[in-house]
C-alpha positions, 0 to 999 in steps of 0.5 A: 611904174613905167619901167616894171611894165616894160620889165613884165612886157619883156619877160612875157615875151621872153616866155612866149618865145620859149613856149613856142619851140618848133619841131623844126627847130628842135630838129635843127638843135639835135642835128648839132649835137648829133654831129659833134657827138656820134654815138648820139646821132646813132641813138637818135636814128634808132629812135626815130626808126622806132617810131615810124609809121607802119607802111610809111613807104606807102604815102606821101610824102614817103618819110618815115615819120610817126603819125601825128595822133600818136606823137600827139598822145605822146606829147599828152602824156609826158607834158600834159599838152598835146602841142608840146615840143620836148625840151632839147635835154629829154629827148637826149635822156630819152636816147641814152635812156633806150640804149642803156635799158634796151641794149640797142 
């Protein structure tokens, strides 16, 4: 009995940590790929081009980042949760996906 509550605790954890995927370190993953792949890092920074805010040069901290309560509603509508971090592979599909249907 003892080892399946410690099987179950492992897989809980295994879980959790898979759940709690940052933005950073997704950041840091397609960075990686990007570099061994050139023609993904061009998609990649056309589509985070595509979504900055408007006037980003304007304030702090002068990045063109999205604003948040857009990327929020993203993440909302794709996954169902505000505070999702899309899975490594979507966010690729979703590069190639711009090129190919947009001819960017």
């Amino acid at each position: 009995m003892k080892d399946i509550t410690e099987r179950r605790r492992g897989e809980t954890s295994r879980r959790d940590v898979e759940e709690k995927r940052s933005w950073s370190a997704l950041a840091v993953r397609l960075g990686a790929r990007a570099l061994v792949r050139p023609r993904l890092a061009i998609d990649l920074l056309r589509l985070a081009w595509s979504f900055r805010a408007r006037d980003w040069y304007r304030r702090l901290p002068f990045l063109p980042l999205p604003p948040r309560e857009y990327v929020r509603w993203r993440m909302f509508t794709a996954y169902g949760d505000e505070d999702a971090v899309p899975p490594l592979d979507d966010v690729i599909r979703f590069a190639r996906w711009r090129r190919e249907t947009m001819g960017l």
